[in-house]
N, C-alpha and C positions, 0 to 999 in steps of 0.2 A: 580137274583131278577129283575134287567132293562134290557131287550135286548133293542139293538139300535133301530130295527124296531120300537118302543114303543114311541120313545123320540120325534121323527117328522116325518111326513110324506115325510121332502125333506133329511133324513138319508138315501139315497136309496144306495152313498156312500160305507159309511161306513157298512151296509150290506151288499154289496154285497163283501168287502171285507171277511167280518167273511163268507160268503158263498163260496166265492173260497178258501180259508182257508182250511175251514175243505175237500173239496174236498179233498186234497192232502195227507192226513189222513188215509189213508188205510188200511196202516199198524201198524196203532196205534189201531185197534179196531173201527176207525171212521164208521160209518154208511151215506152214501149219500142220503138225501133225499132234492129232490128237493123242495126249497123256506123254508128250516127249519135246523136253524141251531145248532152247538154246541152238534150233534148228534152221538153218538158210543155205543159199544154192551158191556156190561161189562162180557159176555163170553171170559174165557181165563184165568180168576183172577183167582189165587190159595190160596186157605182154608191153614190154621194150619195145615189139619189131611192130607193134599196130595189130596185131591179134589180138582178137578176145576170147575167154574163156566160153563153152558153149555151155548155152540155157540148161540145167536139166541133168547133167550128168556128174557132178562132183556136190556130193552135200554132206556136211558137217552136221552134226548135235548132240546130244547129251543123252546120255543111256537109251536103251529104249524098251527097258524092260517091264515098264509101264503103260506100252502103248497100246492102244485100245482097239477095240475089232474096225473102229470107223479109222484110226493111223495108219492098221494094217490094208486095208483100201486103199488110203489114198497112195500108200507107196506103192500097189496093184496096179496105180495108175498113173503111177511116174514110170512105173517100169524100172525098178528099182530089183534088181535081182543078186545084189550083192550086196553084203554087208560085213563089216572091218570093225570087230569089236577088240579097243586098245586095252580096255580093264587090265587089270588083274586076274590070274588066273581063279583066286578066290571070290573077288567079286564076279567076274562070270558064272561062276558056277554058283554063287549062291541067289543072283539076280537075270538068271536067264532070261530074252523075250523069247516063247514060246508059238509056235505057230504048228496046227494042223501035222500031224504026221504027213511028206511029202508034199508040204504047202510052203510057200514063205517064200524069201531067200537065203541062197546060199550065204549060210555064215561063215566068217573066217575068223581066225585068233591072233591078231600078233600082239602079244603084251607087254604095254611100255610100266617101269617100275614095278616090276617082279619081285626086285629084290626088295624094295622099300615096301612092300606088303602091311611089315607093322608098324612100319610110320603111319601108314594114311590109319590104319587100325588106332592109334594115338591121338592121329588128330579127331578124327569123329570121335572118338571118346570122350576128349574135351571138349570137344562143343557142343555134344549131346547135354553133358554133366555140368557145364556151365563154369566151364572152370579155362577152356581158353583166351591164352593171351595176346594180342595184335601183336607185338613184337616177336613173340616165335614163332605164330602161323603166318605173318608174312616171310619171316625169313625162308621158313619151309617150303612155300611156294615157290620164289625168289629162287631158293637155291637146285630146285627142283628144272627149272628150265635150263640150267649147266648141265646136271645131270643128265637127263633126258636122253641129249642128243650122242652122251660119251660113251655111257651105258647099255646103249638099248639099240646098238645099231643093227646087232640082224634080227630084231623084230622091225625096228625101222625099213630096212631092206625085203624082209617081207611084205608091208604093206606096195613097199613099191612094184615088187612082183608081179602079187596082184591086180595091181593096174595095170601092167603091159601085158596082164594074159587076159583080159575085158575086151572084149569085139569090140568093133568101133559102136560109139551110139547105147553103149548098155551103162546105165548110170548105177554108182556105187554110192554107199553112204558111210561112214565113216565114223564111228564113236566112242568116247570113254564113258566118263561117267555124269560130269558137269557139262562137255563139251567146250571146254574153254582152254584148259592146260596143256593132257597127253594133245589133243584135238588139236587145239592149238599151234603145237611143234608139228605135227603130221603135216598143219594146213601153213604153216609157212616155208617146210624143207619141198610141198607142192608146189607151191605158190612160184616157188625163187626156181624150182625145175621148168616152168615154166613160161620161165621171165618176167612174173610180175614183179613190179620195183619194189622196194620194199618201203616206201609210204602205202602204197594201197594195202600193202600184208598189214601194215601195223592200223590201217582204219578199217581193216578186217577184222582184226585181231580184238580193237576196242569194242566192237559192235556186240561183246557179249555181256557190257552194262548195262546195255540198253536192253538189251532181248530177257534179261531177267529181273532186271531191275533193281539192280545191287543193293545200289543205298535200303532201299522201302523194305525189301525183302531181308536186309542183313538187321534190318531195326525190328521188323515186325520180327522175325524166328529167334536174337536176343531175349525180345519179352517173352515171348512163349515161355522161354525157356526157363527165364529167371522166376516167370510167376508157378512153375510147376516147381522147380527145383530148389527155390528160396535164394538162387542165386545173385549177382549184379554184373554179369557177362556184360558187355557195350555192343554196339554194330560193332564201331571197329574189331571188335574180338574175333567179328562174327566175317567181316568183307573180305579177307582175302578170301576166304573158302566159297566165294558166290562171284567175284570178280577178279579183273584182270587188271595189273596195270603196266605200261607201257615199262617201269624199269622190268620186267619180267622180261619182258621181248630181248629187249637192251641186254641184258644177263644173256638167254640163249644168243643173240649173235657175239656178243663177246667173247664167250666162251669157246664157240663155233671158229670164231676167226683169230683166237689168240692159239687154238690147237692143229688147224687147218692152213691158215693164212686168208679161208674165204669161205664162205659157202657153197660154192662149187667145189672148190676141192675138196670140204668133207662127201663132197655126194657122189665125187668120182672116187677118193680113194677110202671113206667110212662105209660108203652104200654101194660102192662098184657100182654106179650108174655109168654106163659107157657115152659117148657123144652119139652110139645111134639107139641105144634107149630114152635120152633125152628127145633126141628128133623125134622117136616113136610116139611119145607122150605127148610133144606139141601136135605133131597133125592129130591125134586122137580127140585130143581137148581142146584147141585152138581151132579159132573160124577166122 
């Protein structure tokens, strides 16, 4: 939901931690693109029936309005011709990634949390100012994965669109702003259309502590902040808005299967996913 880059412009910090971070990631599926973080390939995950997701074509990360002429290469060189930005319409517009007039990829918009626009506007406020508290910015995350998925269905249904008008073989990337949250829901209502169980969604899910480096990053960007602002902010003030944790996930299926009875049936009857849209999606991303 909040990437650090987001909160202040002197978080240069605590960014560049999450950015060396995921460097080191390699072998976790991470994706290296330079000035964009929180970024991996979810090729590799294996299906219920013995498929695996294919190398290359479904990748997650964190804004990308930062990414550099050498990021914008290397997604030249994944072949990456489609891009799924979950923002806000506010944040879109006011942190666009920019490329060449008739260069790049095709961007798309579907945006989760429209309505909560000044919520997140609240919470970076407070954590810019130094004044956020771990018990209401976890809540807000926390309750945020309910919402998500109740809320935000035909953006959610639009992403999935999307992917069934992708040729086979053209890889899409997928992002909010941290890559952890809206991304998050996007990559576990993928995930379970695809038949990954849901232990691998949730050590999917986890793999965005690692890739940023929650703890380091939520203590160093605290001090930052306190030593400019005179405040005594903690990490904890600071961790939900950089990590994720497992009751989050727990929340969105709960919620999912307390309104649905499952997560397939929100996907057939929230997302109008039909049984040959699903099929379509397996052979496209299954090997």
């Amino acid at each position: 939901m909040v990437g650090v880059s987001r909160f202040l412009a002197l978080g240069t910090l605590a960014t560049a931690l999450m950015l060396s971070a995921t460097a080191t990631l390699a072998n976790d599926r991470t994706v290296y693109l330079d000035g964009v973080k929180n970024t991996r390939d979810l090729g590799g995950l294996t299906a219920a029936d013995g498929r695996t997701i294919r190398t290359g074509l479904l990748i997650r990360s964190g804004e990308i309005d930062h990414i550099t002429d050498g990021g914008k290469a290397t997604l030249g060189e994944m072949g990456v011709a489609t891009v799924i930005d979950l923002r806000t319409t506010k944040e879109a517009t006011k942190a666009p990634a920019s490329w060449p007039e008739g260069t790049g990829p095709a961007r798309y918009h579907a945006p989760l949390m429209e309505e909560k626009s000044a919520m997140i506007d609240d919470m970076r406020n407070r954590i810019a100012s130094g004044t956020a508290k771990a018990d209401w910015i976890d809540k807000s995350f926390h309750d945020a994965f309910g919402s998500i998925p109740l809320e935000n269905s035909e953006s959610l249904r639009q992403v999935f669109e999307i992917l069934l008008d992708q040729s086979e073989s053209a890889p899409v990337l997928f992002h909010c702003s941290g890559g952890k949250d809206r991304t998050g829901v996007v990559t576990a209502l993928l995930l379970a259309t695809l038949g990954v169980p849901r232990a691998q969604i949730e050590q999917d899910f986890l793999m965005s502590n690692r890739a940023v480096d929650a703890d380091a990053a939520s203590l160093a960007f605290a001090e930052k902040v306190n030593a400019e602002k005179g405040t005594s902010m903690t990490a904890e003030d600071v961790w939900p808005s950089l990590g994720v944790r497992r009751a989050y996930l727990d929340h969105f299926y709960a919620t999912v299967e307390g309104e649905y009875g499952s997560v397939e049936a929100y996907l057939a009857e929230a997302l109008q996913l039909s049984d040959e849209d699903i099929a379509a999606l397996k052979d496209k991303y299954l090997e």
